[in-house]
VOKE-530283 format. One record per residue (C-alpha): residue number from 0; residue in three letters; x, y, z. Coordinates in steps of 0.25 Angstrom, whole numbers. Last residue first. Layout:
+-----+------+-------+-------+-------+
| seq | type |     u |     v |     w |
+-----+------+-------+-------+-------+
| NUM |  ALA |     X |     Y |     Z |
...
+-----+------+-------+-------+-------+
END
This chain:
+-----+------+-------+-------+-------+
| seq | type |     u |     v |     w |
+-----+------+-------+-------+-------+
| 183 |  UNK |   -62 |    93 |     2 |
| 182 |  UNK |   -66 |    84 |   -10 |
| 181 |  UNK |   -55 |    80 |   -17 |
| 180 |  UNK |   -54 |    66 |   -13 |
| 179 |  UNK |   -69 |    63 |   -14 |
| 178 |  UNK |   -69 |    69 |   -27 |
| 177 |  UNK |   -57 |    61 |   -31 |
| 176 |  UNK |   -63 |    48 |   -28 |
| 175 |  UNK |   -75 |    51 |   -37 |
| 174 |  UNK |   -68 |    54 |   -47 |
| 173 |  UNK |   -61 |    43 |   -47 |
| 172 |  UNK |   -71 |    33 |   -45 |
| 171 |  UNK |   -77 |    39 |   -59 |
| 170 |  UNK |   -65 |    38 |   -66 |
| 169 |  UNK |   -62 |    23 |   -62 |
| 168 |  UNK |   -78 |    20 |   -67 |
| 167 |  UNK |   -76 |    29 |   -80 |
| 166 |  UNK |   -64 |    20 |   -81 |
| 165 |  UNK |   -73 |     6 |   -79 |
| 164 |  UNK |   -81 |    11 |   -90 |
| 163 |  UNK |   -72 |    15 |   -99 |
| 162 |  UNK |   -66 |     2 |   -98 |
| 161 |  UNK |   -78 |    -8 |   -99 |
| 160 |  UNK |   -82 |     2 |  -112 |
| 159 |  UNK |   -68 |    -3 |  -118 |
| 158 |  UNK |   -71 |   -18 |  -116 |
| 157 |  UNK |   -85 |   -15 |  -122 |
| 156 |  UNK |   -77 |    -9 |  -135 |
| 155 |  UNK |   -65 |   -19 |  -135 |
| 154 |  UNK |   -77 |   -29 |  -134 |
| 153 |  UNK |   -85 |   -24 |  -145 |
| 152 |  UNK |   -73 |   -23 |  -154 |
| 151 |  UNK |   -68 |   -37 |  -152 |
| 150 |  UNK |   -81 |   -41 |  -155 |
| 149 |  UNK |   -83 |   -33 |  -168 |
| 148 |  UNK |   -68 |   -40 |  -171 |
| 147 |  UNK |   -75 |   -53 |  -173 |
| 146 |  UNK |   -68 |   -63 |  -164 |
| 145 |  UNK |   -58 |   -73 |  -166 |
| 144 |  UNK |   -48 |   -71 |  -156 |
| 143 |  UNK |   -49 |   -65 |  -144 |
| 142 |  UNK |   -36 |   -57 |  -142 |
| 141 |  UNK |   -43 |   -46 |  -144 |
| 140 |  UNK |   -53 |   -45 |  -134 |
| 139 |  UNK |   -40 |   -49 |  -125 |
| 138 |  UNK |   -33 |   -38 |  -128 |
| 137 |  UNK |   -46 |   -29 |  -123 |
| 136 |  UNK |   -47 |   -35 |  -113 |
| 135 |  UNK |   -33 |   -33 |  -106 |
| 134 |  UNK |   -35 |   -19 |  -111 |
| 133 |  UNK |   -48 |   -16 |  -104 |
| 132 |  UNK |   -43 |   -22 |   -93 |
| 131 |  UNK |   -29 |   -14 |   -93 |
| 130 |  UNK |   -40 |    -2 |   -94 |
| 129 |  UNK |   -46 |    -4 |   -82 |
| 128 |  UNK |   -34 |    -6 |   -75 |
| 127 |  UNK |   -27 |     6 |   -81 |
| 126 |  UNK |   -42 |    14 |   -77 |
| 125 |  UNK |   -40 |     8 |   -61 |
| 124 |  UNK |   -23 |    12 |   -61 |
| 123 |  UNK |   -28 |    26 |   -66 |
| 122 |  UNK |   -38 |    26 |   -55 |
| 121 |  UNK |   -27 |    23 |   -45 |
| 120 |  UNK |   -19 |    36 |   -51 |
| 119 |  UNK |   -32 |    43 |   -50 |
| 118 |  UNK |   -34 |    40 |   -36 |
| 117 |  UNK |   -20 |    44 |   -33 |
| 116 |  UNK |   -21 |    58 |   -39 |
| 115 |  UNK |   -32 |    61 |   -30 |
| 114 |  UNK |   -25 |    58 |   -18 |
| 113 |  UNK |   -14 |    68 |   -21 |
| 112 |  UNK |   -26 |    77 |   -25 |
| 111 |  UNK |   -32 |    76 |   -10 |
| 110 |  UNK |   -20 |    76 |    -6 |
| 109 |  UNK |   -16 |    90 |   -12 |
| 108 |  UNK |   -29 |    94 |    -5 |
| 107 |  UNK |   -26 |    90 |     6 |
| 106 |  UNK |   -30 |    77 |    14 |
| 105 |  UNK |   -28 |    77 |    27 |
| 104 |  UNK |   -16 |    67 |    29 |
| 103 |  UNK |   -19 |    52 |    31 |
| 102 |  UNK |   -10 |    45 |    44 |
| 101 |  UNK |    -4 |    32 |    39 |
| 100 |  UNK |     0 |    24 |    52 |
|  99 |  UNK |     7 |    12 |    50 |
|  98 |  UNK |     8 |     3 |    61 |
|  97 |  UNK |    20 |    -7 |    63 |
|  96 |  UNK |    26 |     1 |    73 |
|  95 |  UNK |    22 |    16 |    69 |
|  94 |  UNK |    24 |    18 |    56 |
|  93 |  UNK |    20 |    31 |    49 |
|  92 |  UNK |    13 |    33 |    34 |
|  91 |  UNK |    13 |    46 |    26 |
|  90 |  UNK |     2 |    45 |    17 |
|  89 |  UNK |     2 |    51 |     3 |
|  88 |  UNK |    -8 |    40 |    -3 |
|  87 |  UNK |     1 |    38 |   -15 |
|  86 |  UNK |     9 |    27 |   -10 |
|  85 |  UNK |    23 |    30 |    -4 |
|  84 |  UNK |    21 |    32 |    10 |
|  83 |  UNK |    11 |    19 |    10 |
|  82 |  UNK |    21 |    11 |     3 |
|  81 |  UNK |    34 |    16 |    15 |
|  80 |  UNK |    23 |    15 |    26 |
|  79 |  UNK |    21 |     0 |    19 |
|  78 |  UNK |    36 |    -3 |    17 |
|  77 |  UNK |    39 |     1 |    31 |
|  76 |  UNK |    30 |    -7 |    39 |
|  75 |  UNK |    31 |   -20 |    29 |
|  74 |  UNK |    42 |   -26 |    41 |
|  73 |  UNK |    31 |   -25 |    50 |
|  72 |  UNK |    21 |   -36 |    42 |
|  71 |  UNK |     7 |   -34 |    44 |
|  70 |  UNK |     8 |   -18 |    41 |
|  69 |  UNK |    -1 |   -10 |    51 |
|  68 |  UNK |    -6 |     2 |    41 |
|  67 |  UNK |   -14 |    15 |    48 |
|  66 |  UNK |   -22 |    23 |    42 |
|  65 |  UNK |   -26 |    37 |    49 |
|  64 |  UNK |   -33 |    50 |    45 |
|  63 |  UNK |   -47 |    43 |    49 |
|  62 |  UNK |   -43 |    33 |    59 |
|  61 |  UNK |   -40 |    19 |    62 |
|  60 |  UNK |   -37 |    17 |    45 |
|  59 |  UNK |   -32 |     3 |    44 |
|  58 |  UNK |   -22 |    -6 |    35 |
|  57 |  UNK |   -17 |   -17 |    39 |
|  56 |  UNK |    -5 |   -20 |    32 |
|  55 |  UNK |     4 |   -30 |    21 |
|  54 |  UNK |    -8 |   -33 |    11 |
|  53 |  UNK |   -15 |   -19 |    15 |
|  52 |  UNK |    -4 |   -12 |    10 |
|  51 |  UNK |    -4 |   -18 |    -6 |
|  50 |  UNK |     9 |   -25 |   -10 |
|  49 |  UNK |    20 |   -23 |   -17 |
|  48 |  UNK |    28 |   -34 |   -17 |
|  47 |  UNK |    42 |   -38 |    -8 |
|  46 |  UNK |    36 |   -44 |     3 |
|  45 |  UNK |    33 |   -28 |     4 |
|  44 |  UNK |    31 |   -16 |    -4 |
|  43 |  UNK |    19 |    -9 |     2 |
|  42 |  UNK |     6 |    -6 |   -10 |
|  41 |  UNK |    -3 |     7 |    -6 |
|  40 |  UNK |   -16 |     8 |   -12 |
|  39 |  UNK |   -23 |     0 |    -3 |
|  38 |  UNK |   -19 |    10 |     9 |
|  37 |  UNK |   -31 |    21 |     7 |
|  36 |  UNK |   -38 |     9 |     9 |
|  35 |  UNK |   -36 |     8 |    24 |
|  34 |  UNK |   -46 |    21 |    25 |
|  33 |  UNK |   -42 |    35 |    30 |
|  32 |  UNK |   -49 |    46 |    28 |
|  31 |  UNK |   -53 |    58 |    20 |
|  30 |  UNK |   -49 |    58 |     5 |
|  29 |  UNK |   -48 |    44 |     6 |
|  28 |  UNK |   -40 |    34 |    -7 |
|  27 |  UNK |   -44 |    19 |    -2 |
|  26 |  UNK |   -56 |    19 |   -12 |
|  25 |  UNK |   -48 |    23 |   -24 |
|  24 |  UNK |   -40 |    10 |   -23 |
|  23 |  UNK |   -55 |     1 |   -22 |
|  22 |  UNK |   -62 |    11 |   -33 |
|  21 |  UNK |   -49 |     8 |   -41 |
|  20 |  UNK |   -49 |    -7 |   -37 |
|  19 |  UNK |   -63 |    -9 |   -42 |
|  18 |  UNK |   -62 |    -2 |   -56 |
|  17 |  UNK |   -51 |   -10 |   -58 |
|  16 |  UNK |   -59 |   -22 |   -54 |
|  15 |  UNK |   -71 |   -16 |   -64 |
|  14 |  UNK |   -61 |   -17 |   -74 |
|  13 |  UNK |   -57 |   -31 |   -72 |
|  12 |  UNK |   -71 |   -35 |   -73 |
|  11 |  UNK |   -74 |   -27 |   -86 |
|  10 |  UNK |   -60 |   -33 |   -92 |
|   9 |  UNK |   -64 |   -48 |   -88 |
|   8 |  UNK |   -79 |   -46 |   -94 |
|   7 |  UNK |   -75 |   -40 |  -107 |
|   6 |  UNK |   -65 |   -52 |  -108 |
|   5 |  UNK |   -77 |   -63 |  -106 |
|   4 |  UNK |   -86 |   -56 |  -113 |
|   3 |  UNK |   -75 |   -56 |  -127 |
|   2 |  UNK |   -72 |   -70 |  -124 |
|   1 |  UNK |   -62 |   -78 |  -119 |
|   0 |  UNK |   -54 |   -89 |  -122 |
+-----+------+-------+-------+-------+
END
């Protein structure tokens, strides 16, 4: 069984995770040039999951304006230009051989906003993350059974300050990511 500290512990470390793997997503989005995590947001379809890129090929950036992708597996070509077409990134991938070479437009303004759209969306997907913690503590704190209801209370009340904080953290990245991006 466990205890009130123990459950307030758990939600505070998974929050500070999601936290984590938003400052990690938002740290492949570039406003000038090109670094292989601009491609950790994509997922390819093969051996029949969806699967990040990096797990089915290499992944490099030889120059600035230039990523270029060497799947491990040829047969995968297709469905990674065809993922990395799709995603949100607004690249326009081309195959030569086995190699994909992903070439980085200048960024426009209406990219730049383009851009900016996708890093809310993935801070969206960080604060529904910090709040399914919240949440997954929280019904836990209830389902505790035989304590006072003053220590339910205090523990829904810290467990909800966990949560504003690690918001205002996601908010704050945020911001500052957009301002680099928008900055000409």
């Amino acid at each position: 069984m466990s205890t009130i500290p123990e459950l307030e512990k758990h939600a505070k470390e998974l929050m500070r995770k999601a936290v984590e793997s938003t400052k990690h997503e938002l740290s492949g989005i570039r406003s000038g040039k090109a670094t292989p995590q601009l491609m950790d947001v994509v997922r390819v379809e093969a051996y029949g999951a969806h699967v990040p890129l990096t797990q089915v090929a290499m992944v490099s950036a030889p120059e600035p304006r230039l990523i270029t992708v060497q799947p491990f597996d040829k047969a995968n070509t297709q469905a990674i230009e065809k993922a990395i077409r799709e995603s949100d990134l607004g690249l326009n991938p081309m195959t030569q051989g086995n190699l994909i070479r992903v070439p980085l437009p200048a960024l426009t303004e209406e990219r730049r906003k383009e851009l900016v759209k996708v890093i809310h969306k993935l801070a969206e997907e960080g604060r529904i993350a910090v709040r399914h913690a919240r949440g997954d503590a929280m019904s836990k704190v209830k389902k505790l059974s035989g304590l006072p209801k003053d220590d339910v209370a205090r523990a829904e009340k810290e467990i909800q300050k966990f949560t504003d904080e690690h918001i205002k953290q996601i908010d704050a990245l945020i911001q500052h990511k957009e301002q680099e991006l928008l900055a000409v």
